[in-house]
Structure formats: C-alpha cells, structure tokens
C-alpha positions as CSV (number, residue, x, y, z in Angstrom):
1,X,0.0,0.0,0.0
2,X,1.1,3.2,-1.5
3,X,1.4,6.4,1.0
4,X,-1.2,8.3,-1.2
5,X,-3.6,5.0,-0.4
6,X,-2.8,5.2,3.1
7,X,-3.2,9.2,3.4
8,X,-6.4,8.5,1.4
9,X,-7.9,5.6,3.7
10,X,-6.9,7.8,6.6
11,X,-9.1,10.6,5.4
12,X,-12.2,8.5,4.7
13,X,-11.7,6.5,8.7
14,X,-11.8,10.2,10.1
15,X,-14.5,10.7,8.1
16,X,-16.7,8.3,9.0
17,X,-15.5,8.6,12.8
18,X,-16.6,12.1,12.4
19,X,-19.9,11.6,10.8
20,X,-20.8,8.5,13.0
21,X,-19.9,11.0,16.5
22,X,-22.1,13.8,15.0
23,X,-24.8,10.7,14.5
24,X,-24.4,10.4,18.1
25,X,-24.7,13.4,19.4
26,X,-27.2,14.8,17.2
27,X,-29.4,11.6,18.7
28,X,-28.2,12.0,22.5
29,X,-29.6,15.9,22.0
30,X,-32.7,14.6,20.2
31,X,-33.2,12.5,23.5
32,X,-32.3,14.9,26.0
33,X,-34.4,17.4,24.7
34,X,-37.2,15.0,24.4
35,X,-36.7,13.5,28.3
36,X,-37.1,17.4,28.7
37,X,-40.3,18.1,27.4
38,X,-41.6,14.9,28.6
39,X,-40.6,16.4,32.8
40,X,-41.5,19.9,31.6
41,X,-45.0,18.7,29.7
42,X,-46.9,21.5,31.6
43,X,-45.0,24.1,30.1
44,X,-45.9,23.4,26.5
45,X,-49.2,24.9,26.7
46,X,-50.9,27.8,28.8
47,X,-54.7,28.4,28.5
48,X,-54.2,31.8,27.9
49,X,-52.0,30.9,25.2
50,X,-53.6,32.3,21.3
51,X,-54.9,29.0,19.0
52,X,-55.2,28.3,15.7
53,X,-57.3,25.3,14.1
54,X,-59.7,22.4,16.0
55,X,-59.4,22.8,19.5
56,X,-60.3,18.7,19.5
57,X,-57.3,18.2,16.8
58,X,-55.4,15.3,18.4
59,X,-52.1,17.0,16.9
60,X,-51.0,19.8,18.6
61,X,-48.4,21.9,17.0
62,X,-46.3,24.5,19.8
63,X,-44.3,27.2,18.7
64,X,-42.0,29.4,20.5
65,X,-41.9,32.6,18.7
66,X,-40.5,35.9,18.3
67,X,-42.4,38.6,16.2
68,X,-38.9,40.2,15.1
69,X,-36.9,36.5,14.5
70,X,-36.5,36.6,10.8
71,X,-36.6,33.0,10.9
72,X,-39.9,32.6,12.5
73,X,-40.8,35.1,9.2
74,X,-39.7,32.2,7.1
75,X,-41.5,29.5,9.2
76,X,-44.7,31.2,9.2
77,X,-46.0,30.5,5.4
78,X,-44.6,26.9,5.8
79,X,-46.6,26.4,9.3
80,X,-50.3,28.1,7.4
81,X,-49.8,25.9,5.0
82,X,-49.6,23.0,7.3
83,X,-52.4,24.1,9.1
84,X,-54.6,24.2,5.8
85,X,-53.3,20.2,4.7
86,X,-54.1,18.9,7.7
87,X,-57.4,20.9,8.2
88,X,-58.9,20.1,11.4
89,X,-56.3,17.5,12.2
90,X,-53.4,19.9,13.8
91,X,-54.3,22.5,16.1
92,X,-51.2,25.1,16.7
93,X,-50.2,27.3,20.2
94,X,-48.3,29.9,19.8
95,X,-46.0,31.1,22.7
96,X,-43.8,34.2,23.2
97,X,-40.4,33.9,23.3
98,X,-39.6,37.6,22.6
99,X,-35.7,37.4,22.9
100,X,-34.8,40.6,20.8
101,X,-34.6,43.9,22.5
102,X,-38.0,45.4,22.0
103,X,-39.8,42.2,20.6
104,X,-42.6,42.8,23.4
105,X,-44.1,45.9,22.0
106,X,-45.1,44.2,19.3
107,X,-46.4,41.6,21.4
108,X,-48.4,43.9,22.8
109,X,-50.1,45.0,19.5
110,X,-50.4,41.1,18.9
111,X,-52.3,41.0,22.3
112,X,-54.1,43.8,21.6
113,X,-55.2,42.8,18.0
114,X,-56.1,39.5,19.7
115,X,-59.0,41.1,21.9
116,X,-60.5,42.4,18.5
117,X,-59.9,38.9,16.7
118,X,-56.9,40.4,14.5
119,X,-54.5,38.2,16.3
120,X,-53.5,36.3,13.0
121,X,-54.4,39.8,10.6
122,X,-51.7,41.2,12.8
123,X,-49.1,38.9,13.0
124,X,-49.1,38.1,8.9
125,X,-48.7,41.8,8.7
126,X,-45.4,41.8,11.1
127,X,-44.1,38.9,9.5
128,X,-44.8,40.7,5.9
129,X,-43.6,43.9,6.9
130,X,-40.6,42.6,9.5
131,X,-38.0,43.6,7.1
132,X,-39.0,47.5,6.7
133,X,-39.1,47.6,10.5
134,X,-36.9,44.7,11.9
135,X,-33.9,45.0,9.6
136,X,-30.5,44.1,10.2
137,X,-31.6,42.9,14.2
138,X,-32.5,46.3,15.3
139,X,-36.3,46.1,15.8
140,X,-37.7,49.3,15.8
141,X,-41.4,48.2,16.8
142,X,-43.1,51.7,16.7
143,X,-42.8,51.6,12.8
144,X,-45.4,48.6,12.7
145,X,-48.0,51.6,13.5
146,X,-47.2,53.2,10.4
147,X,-48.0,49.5,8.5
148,X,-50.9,48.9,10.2
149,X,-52.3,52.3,9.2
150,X,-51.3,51.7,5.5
151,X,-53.3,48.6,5.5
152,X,-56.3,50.2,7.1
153,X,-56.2,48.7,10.9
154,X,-58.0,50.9,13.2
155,X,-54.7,51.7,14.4
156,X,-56.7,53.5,17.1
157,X,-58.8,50.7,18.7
158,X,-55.8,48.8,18.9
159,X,-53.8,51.3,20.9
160,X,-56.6,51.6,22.9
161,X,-56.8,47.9,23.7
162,X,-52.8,48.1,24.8
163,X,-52.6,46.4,28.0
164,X,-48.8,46.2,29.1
165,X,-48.6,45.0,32.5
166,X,-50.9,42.5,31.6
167,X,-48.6,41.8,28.2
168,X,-45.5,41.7,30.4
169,X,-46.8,38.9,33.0
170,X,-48.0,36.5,30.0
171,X,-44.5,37.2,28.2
172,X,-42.8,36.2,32.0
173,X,-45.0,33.0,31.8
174,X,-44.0,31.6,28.5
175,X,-40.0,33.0,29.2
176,X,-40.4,31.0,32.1
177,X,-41.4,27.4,30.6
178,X,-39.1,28.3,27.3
179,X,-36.1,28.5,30.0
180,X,-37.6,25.4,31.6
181,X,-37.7,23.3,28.3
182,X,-33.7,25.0,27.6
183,X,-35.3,27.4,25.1
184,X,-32.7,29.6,23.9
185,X,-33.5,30.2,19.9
186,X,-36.6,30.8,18.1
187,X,-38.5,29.5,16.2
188,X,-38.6,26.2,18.5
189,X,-41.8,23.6,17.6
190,X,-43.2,20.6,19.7
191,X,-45.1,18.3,17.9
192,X,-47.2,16.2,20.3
193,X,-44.8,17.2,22.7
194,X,-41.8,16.1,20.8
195,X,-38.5,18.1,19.5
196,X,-38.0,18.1,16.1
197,X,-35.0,16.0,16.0
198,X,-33.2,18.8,13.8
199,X,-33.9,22.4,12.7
200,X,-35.4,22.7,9.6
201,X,-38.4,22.6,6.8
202,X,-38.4,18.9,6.1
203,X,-38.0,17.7,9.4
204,X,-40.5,19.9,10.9
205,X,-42.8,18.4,7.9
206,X,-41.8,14.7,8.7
207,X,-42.8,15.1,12.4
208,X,-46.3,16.7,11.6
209,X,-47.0,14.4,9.0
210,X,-46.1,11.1,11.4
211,X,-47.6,12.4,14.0
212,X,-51.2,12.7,11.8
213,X,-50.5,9.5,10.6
214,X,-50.4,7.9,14.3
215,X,-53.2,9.4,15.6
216,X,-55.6,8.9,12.7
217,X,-54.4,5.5,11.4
C-alpha cells in the first residue's frame, strides 16, 4: 500500500468517525431534549395561550416565537400551510419567546389585535412587513403603526386595547417554561410534545406528518 492510499484511507476513517460522532450526538440531544419536554410537559401549553385550528385536533403543533426573529418570518408561510393540509387534524399554540430587544411591544399589539380577533391579521402583517421595520436585528417596533395604518387597521382601537402590565406577566410566563424546556432560539416547535429531531423545513414536515399518521391510522 502506497502512501497516497494510506493518506487517502486515513481521510475516509476520520470521516466516517466524524460523521458516526455527529450521529451520536445529534441523537443524544434529540433524547435529552425529548426527556425534557416529557418532565417539563406543563409548560408546552398555557390556556391563555392564542390557537389556531380544531381545539379537539389530536395533533398539537407548539411554537415558541418571536415577532422580530427573521426565521420565525420564514416559518410562518410553511406552518399556514400545514395548518390548511391537515385541516382540522393539527391544532397550533403559539408562545412568546420575545428574545430581541424590544420584541414585546409588538407583542403587545399582537395581544391587543387578539381582543379584536386580528391576532393572526396582525401577525401576517409583522411577519410581511418585518424587514421594513426589523432589519439588520434592530427592531424598531413603533414603525409597525405606520404599517398597520397603511393597510387600514384601526390603528386606534388597537392602541386603545394596549394592556402592558398584563402583556408583560403572560411574556414572563412563556420565558419561564421556554427556559424550563432550555429554550434559547426561536422559532422552537413541539409536535405532540416532541422536538424536532433537527432544525429545519423537512424535518419539521416529517414530524407533523407522522404524528397525523399515528393518531388517525
């Protein structure tokens, strides 16, 4: 054996060392986070917690969110769209996880918009506007007024219906079972009360779609 075949077999031993560790420990986080959720179930959901879809669905969907998290902005059309395939199958709960500086003043329009049943009018408009007033990590929340104005919100009612100490103590409720459940990034989903085993589309997909296919075999 040649030293360029012995440099070369070298390589491909690391290789698969490497990948068969990262195996590992990708599925020993996958398990700890699961034994998590599993001591921590309580704090998936809160009944004061907004809902989308059948509230008998025997899927529940939980996301951890933050109105300024560019990636929860990318999420969001992928998780509608989930909720319209699986129509009446998958219920989702939304929790706030507002981790950027000034996040929870537009969790206060959110709650606001909610008591006038704009919750989800609201949030596509954040989401769809994030980048005029959420660029480059710097929310600047106060712009979302001049959105919600341009689409013709009664800007108005919903200032009116700003309620911030009781805002702050639902925000301290869900910070408090996201740190519980070692929360530190957002979006985060449970399905069913499971992690997905990796962050992305597809395997956020894949653990929706097995977990309609258990409980409606």
């Amino acid at each position: 054996m040649n030293q360029k075949t012995i440099i070369m077999s070298t390589i491909i031993l690391m290789l698969a060392l490497f990948g068969g560790a990262a195996y590992w420990y990708d599925a020993e986080q996958v398990a700890q986070k699961t034994e998590l959720a599993n001591d921590n179930s309580a704090a998936l959901e809160k009944f004061h917690s907004p809902r989308m879809g059948n509230p008998s669905a025997k899927v529940t969907i939980v996301e951890f969110m933050d109105p300024s998290c560019e990636a929860c902005r990318s999420f969001h059309p992928l998780v509608k769209d989930t909720m319209k395939k699986y129509k009446g199958k998958v219920k989702l709960v939304i929790r706030y996880a507002p981790f950027h500086h000034g996040s929870d003043k537009a969790v206060e329009m959110l709650e606001s918009a909610r008591k006038l049943g704009k919750f989800w009018d609201v949030l596509d408009l954040m989401y769809g506007t994030q980048q005029g007033w959420a660029a480059h990590h710097n929310p600047q929340p106060e712009l979302i007024w001049e959105y919600l104005a341009h689409y013709k919100f009664d800007v108005e009612a919903l200032k009116q219906g700003i309620d911030k100490d009781a805002t702050a103590q639902l925000i301290a409720i869900d910070l408090a079972d996201a740190k519980a459940l070692d929360i530190t990034k957002t979006p985060t989903f449970f399905v069913n009360g499971k992690p997905l085993p990796s962050f992305g589309y597809e395997q956020f997909q894949k653990l929706v779609a097995d977990e309609v296919m258990a409980a409606y075999k």
